[in-house]
N, C-alpha and C positions, 0 to 999 in steps of 0.2 A: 517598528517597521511599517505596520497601516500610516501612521501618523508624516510619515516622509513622505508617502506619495497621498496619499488624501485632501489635495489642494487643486485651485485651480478652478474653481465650480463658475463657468459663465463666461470662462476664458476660452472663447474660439479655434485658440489655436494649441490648447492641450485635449489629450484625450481624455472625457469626463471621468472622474473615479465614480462609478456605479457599484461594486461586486468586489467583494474580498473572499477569494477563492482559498478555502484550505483541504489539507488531502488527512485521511481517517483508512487504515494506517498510515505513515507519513515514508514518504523515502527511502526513510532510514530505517523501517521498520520499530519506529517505536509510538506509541498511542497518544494521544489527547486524552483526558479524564474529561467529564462533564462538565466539571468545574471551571476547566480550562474555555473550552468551546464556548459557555456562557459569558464568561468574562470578554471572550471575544467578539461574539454576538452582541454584548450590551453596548461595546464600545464601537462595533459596525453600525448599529442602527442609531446610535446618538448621531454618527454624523451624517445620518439619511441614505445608507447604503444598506445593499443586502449580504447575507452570506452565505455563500455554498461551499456545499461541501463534497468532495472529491471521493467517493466512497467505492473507488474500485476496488479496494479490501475493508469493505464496510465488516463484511464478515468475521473476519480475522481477527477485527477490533471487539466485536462482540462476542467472541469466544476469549478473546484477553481480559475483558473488563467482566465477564461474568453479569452481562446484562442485558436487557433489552435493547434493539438498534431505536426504537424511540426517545432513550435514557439519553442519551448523546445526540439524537436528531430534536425532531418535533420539538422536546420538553425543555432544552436550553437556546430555543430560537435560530435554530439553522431554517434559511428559507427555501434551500432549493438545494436537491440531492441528487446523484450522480450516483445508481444503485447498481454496484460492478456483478458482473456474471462470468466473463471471461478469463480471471485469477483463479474462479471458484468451481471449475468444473463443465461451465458452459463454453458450447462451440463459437459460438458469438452471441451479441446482445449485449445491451447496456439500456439501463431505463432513467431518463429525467423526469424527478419527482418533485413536485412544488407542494411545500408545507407548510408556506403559509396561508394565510386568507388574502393575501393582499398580492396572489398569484397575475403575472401575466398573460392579460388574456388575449397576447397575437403569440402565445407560447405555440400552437396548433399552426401558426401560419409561418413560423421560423423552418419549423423541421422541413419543408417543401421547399421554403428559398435558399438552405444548407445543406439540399440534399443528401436530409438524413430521414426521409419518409420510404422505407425500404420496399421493397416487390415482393408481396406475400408475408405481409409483416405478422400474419397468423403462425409462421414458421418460426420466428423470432421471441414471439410472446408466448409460444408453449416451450420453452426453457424458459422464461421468466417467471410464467406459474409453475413448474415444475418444480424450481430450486425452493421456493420455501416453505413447500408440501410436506407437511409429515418432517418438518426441522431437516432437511437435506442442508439447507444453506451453511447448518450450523455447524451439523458432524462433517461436513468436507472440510470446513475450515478451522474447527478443533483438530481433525487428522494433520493436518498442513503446520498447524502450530505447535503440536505434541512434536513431533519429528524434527523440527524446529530448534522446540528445546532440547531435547536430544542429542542432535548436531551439536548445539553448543555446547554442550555439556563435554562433549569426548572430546571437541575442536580447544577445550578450554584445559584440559589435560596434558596438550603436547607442550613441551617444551620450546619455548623460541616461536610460540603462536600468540599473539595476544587479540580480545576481541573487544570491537570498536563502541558502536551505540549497544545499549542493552538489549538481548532479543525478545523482544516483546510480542512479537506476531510470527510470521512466517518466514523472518527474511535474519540470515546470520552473517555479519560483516566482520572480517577478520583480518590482521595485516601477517602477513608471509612473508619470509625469510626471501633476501633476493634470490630467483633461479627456482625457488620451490614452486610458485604457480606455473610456469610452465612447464614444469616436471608432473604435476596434478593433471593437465589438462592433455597427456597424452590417453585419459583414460574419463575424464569428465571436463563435460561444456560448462562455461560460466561466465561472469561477466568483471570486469578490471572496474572498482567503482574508482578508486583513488591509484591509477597509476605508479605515481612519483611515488607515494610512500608505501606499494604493496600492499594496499589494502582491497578485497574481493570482497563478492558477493554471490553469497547462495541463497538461493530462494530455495522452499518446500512447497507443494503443493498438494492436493486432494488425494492422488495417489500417491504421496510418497512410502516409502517402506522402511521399516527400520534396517533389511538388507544394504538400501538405498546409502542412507544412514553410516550406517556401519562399514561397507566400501569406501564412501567419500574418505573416512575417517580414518580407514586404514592408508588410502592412497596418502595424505598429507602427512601424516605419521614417519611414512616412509619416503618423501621428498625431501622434508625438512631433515629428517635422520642421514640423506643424503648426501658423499662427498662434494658433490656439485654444490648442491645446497650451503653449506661448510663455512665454503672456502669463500663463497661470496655473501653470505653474512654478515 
């Protein structure tokens, strides 16, 4: 996939391939290993590009992998990081981190021409030091992913449920019987990831509850159980 679009270097009238952006956890809720990412990393910088990384559930990853967020950053050559707070319990705030030495230095003069230099950025960066004080970062986003598995765990019990990518992190994707998700949704909000085939998505988060949990669990139980449900099957 890099390799399709990684062309063009001098040609005026393409947009330069600079940056191979990937995301940690991914979409789909399922993880990169280290192994993976460096592999990626080796084959971005051979052809003179950088790579970042998209780490609005950096967290999430790091409570799945059982590791330090350096294992997966820094040590397999990501150069520029994208260190999410807003998944994780923060009101706002997102911080770009450059890791490598060979960092951008009009980085300081981007954020003012993309008005992203905020008003009282001191308000901003006391939840960026707060989240990973005393491991907050990481118990909010082990809660978020225990509940997670959880969900899937009951979600993977019902009959006539099947569920999609593996849940790896926070996020459980599941395809529903036709007429069952909107039968679910007179009692819980959610999001339609694949339409045409019934497939939803539930995210957990920092406060989730196994209450939380366990309602969802019961509502689809009793949707799919449903004659509505049924007959449109």
């Amino acid at each position: 996939m890099i390799d399709a679009e990684a062309w063009g270097w001098g040609d005026e009238h393409r947009a330069q391939p600079l940056v191979v952006s990937i995301t940690q956890t991914t979409e789909l809720g399922t993880c990169y290993t280290p192994e993976e990412i460096q592999r990626i990393a080796e084959h971005v910088h051979a052809k003179g590009m950088k790579l970042h990384l998209d780490g609005a559930r950096l967290a999430n990853a790091a409570a799945h992998l059982g590791l330090p967020s350096r294992a997966f950053t820094t040590d397999v050559g990501v150069d520029v990081l994208s260190f999410g707070g807003t998944k994780n319990g923060l009101l706002f705030g997102e911080a770009v981190i450059w890791l490598s030495s060979q960092s951008d230095p009009g980085m300081s003069y981007l954020r003012k021409m993309n008005m992203q230099l905020a008003s009282k950025m001191r308000f901003v960066s006391a939840q960026l030091v707060a989240l990973p004080t005393d491991g907050l970062w990481l118990r909010s986003a082990c809660q978020a992913n225990e509940m997670a598995q959880s969900l899937s765990k009951g979600i993977s019990a019902i009959n006539g449920v099947s569920l999609t990518p593996p849940t790896q992190s926070n996020g459980v994707f599941a395809v529903l019987p036709t007429g069952a998700a909107a039968k679910v949704r007179e009692s819980f909000r959610f999001y339609d990831w694949d339409q045409a085939r019934g497939e939803v998505r539930w995210m957990c988060s920092w406060d989730t509850t196994e209450t939380d949990v366990h309602s969802l669990v019961a509502a689809v139980k009793a949707a799919v159980g449903s004659p509505a449900s049924q007959r449109n099957a």
